[in-house]
C-alpha positions as CSV (number, residue, x, y, z in Angstrom):
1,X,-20.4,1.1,24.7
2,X,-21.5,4.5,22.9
3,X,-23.3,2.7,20.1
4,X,-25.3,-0.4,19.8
5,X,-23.9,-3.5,17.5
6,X,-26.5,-2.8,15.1
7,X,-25.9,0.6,14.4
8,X,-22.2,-0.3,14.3
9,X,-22.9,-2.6,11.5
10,X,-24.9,-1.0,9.5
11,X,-21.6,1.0,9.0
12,X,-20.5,-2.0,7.4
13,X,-20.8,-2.3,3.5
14,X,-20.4,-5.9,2.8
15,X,-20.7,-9.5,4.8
16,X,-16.8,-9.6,5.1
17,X,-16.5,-6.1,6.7
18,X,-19.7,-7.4,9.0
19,X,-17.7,-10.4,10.1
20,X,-14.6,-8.7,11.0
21,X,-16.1,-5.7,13.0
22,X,-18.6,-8.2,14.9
23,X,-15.0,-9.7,16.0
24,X,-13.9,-6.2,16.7
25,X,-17.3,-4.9,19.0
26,X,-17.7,-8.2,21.3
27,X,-13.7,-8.5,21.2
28,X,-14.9,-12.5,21.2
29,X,-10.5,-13.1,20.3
30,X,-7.8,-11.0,21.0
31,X,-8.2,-9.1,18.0
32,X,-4.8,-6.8,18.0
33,X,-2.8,-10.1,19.1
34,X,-4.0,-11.5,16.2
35,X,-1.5,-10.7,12.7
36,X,-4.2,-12.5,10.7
37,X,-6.7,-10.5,11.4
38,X,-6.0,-7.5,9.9
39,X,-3.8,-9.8,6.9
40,X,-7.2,-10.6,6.5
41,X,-8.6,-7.3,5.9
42,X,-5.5,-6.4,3.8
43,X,-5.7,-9.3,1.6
44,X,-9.9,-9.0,0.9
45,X,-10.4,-5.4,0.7
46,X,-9.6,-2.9,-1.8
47,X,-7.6,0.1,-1.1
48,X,-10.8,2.2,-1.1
49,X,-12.4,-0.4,1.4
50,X,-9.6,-0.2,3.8
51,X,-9.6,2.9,3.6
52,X,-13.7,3.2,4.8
53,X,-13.1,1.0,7.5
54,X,-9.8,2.5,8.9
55,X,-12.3,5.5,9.3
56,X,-14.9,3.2,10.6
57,X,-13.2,2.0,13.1
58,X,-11.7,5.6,14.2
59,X,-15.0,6.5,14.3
60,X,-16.1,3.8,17.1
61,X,-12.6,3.7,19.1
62,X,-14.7,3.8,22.1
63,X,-16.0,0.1,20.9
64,X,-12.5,-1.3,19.8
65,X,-10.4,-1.4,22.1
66,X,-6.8,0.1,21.5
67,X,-3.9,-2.9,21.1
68,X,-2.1,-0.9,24.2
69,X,-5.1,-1.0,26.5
70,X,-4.0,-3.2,29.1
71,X,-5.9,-6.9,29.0
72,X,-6.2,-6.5,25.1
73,X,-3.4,-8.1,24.3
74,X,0.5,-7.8,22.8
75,X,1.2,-4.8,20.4
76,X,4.5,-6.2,19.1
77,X,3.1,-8.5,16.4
78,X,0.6,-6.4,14.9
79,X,1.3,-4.7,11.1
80,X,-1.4,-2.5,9.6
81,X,-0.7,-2.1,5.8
82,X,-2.7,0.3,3.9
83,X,-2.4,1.3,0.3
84,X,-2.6,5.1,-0.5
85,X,-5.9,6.5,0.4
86,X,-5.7,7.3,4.2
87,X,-6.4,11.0,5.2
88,X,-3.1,12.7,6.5
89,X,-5.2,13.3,9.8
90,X,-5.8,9.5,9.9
91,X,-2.5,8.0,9.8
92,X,-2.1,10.2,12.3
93,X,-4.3,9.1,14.7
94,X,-3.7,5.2,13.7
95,X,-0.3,5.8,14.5
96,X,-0.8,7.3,18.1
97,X,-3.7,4.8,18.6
98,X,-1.8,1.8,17.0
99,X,1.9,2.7,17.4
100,X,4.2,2.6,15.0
101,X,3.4,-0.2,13.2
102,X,1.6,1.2,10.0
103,X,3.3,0.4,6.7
104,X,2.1,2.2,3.9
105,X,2.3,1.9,0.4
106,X,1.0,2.7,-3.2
107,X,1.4,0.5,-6.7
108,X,-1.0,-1.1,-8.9
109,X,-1.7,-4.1,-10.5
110,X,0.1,-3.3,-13.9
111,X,3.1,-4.1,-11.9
112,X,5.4,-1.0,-12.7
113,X,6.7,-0.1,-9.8
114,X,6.5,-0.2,-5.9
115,X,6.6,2.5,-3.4
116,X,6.7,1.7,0.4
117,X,7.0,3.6,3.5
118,X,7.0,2.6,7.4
119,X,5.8,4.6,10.1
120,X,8.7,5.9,11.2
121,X,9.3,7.4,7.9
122,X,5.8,8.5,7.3
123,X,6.3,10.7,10.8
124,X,9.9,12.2,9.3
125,X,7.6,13.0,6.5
126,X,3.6,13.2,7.4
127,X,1.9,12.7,4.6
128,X,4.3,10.4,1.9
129,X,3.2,7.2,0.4
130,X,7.1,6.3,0.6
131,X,10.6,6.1,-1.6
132,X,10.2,3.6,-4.4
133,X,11.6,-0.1,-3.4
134,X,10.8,-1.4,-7.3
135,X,11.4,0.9,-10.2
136,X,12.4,4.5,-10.1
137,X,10.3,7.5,-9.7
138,X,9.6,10.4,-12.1
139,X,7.3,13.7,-12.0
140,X,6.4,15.3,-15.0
141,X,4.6,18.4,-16.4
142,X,2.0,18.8,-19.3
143,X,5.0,19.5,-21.4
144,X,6.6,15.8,-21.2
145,X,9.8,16.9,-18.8
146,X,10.5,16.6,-15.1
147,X,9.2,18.7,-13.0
148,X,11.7,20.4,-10.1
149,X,11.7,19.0,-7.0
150,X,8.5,20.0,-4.9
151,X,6.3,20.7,-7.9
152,X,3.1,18.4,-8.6
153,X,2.9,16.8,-11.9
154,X,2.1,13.1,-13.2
155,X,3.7,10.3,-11.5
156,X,5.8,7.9,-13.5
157,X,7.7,4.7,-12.7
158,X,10.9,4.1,-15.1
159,X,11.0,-0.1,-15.0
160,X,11.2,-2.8,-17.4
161,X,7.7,-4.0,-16.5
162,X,5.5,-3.7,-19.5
163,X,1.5,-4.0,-19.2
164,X,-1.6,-3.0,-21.6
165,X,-5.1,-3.0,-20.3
166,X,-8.1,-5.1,-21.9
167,X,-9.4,-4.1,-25.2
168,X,-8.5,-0.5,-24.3
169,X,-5.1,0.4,-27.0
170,X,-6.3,4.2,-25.8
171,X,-5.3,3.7,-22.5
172,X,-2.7,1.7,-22.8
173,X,-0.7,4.3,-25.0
174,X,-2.0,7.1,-22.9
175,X,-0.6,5.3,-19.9
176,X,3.6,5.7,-21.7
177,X,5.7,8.8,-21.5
178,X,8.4,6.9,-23.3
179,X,10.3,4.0,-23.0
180,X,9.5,2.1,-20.0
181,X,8.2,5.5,-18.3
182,X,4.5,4.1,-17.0
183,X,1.7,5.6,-15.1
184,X,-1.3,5.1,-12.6
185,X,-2.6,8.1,-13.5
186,X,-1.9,10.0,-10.5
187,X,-0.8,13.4,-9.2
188,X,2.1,14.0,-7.1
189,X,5.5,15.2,-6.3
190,X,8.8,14.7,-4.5
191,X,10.9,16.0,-1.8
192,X,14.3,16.7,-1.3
193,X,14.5,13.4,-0.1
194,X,13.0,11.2,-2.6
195,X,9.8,10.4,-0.8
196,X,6.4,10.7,-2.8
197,X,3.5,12.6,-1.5
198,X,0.1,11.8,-4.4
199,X,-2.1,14.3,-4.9
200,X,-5.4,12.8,-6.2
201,X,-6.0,10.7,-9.5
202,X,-5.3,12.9,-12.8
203,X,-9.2,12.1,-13.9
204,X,-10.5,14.0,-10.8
205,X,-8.9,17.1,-11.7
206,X,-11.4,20.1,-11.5
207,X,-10.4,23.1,-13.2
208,X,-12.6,26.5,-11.8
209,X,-12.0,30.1,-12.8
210,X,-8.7,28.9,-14.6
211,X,-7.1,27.1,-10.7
212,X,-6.8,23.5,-10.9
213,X,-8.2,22.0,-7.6
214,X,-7.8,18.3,-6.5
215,X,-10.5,17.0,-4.8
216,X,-8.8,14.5,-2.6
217,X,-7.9,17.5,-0.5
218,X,-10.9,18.5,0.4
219,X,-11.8,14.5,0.9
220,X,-9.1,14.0,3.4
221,X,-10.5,17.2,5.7
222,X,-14.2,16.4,5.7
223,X,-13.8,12.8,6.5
224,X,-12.2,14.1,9.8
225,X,-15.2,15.9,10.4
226,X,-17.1,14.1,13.2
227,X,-20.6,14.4,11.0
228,X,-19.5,12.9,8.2
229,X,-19.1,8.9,7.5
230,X,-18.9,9.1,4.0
231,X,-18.0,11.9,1.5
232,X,-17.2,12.6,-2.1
233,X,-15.8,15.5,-4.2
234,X,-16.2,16.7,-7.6
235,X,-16.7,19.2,-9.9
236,X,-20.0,20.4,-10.9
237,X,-21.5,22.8,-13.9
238,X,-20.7,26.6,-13.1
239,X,-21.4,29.1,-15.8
240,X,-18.7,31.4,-14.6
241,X,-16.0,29.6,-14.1
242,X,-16.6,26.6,-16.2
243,X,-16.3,24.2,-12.8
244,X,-17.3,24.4,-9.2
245,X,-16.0,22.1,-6.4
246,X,-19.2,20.4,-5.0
247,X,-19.1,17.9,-2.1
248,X,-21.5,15.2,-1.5
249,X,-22.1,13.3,2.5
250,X,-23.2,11.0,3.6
251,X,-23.6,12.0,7.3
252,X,-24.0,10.1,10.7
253,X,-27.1,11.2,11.0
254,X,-29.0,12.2,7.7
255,X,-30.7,16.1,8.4
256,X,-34.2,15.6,9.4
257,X,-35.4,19.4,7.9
258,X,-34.1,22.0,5.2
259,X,-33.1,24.1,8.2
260,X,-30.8,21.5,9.7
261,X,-29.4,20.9,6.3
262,X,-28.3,24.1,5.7
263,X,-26.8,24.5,9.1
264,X,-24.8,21.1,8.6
265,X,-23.5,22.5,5.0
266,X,-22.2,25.8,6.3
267,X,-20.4,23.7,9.3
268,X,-18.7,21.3,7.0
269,X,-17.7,24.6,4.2
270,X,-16.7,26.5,7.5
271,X,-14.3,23.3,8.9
272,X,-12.8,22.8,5.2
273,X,-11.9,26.4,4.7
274,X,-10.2,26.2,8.6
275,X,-7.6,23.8,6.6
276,X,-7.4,24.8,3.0
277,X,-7.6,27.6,0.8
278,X,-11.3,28.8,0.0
279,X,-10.9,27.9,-3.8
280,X,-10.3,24.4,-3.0
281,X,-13.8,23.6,-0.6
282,X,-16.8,22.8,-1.9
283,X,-19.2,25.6,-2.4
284,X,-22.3,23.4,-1.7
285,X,-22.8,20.2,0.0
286,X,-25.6,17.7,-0.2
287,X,-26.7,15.0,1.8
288,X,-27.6,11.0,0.8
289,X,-28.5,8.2,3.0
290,X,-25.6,6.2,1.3
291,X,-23.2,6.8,-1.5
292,X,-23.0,4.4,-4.1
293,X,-19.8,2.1,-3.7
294,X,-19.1,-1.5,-4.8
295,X,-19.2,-4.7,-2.2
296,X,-15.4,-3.8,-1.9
297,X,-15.7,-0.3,-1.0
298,X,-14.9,1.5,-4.4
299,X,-16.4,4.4,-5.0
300,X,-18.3,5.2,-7.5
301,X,-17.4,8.9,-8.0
302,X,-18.4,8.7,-11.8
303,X,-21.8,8.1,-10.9
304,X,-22.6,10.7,-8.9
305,X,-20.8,13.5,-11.1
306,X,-22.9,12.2,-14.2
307,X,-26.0,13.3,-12.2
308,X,-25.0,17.2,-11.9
309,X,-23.7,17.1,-15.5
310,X,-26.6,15.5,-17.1
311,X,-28.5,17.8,-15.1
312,X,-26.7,20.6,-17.0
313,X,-27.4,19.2,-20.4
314,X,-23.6,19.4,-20.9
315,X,-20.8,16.6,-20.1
316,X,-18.3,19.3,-19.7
């Protein structure tokens, strides 16, 4: 064991996520020989909380015990599905860990479409969310018409669904291109081969010095970082360039001085510009105890953001 069961828990951000990684540290039932177990996780967590406790559990392999460790118990019958929200560096390692028995996909309640990819896909193509099994796909610029092949825009599925959210007409209309063209909101683009690879949600968009920048990037590299348990990014006041990218952690263990802070920050700025250009890591990082998410896991981006803007006197 490299940590204790109380320091493994306190990982865990509601009594459900508690329960199952209790299960998971004194491996009490064959926990990868049981499909349920994780259909459990699936079916009671949000994409955002699966996606927390995929890194959770990468985080403490040396506790769980990995399904081809001999005595743990039958790999065949196990299927890990996880919506869109999984680093690229993490389905990685929960396919080499796992095997290839991730199943990945990305849709939404309003019911307009359904993309889907398996891991044998997913490692023809790191990185893709999968080929649409219900509707068809579109990717569009600012200017209303497909984008080529390759080139991020908004994602759209074509289908006959129909949906309209709660007291919000705004949204609703803001969510149709045209006639049964319907979207999540989210960034993207396609390959040569029809597969889908998102971006980040439109919303999150940071525009500095003129570049737009996707925070989800920069998300995807610092959770890899061994430091970090938690971690969000967004865009800040900067009188220059209108926007600067900003990154906020929530760390393994929180810096006990100034001095240790600092040291932390320039590692984790350092380790994101090893991976992505310089414009697209954060150019400060702080440090909180926890982040604020829901029971389920959601993050409450929004939140934090507010804080620097109000801060600024300005909302934009």
């Amino acid at each position: 064991m490299n940590a204790s069961l109380p320091d493994f828990l306190h990982r865990a951000k509601s009594p459900l996520r508690a329960t199952l990684l209790v299960a998971a540290w004194s491996n009490v039932f064959d926990v990868y020989a049981q499909i349920w177990w994780w259909d459990i996780v699936v079916h009671a967590l949000c994409a955002g909380s699966l996606a927390t406790m995929t890194y959770l559990v990468l985080a403490h392999k040396g506790i769980v015990p990995s399904p081809t460790t001999p005595g743990v118990g039958a790999v065949g019958p196990v299927v890990l599905t996880v919506a869109f929200g999984l680093a690229l560096g993490a389905v990685w390692e929960m396919i080499e860990w796992f095997g290839p028995v991730i199943h990945e996909y990305y849709a939404g309640t309003e019911g307009n479409g359904f993309v889907y990819t398996a891991s044998e896909d997913w490692l023809a193509h790191p990185g893709t969310v999968g080929k649409a099994i219900v509707g068809t796909l579109h990717v569009v610029g600012d200017d209303g018409q497909e984008v080529p092949t390759g080139e991020a825009g908004t994602v759209y599925f074509e289908s006959e669904a129909q949906f309209s959210y709660h007291n919000d007409p705004d949204k609703t209309a803001e969510s149709y291109l045209r006639d049964g063209w319907s979207t999540l909101g989210d960034v993207g683009h396609l390959d040569e081969d029809g597969f889908l690879y998102l971006t980040d949600r439109k919303a999150y968009m940071i525009i500095t010095g003129g570049v737009n920048v996707y925070p989800q990037e920069a998300e995807n590299v610092l959770t890899m970082h061994p430091a970090v348990l938690d971690v969000a990014v967004f865009g800040v006041p900067n009188d220059d360039f209108g926007e600067e990218v900003k990154a906020v952690v929530q760390p393994e263990t929180l810096p006990e001085s100034a001095e240790d802070a600092a040291a932390l920050e320039a590692e984790l700025i350092s380790f994101c510009r090893e991976h992505l250009a310089d414009v697209k890591c954060p150019r400060s990082v702080d440090f909180r105890e926890e982040l604020p998410r829901h029971p389920t896991g959601k993050l409450y981006k929004r939140l934090l953001k507010d804080e620097y803007w109000a801060a600024a006197g300005r909302t934009i």
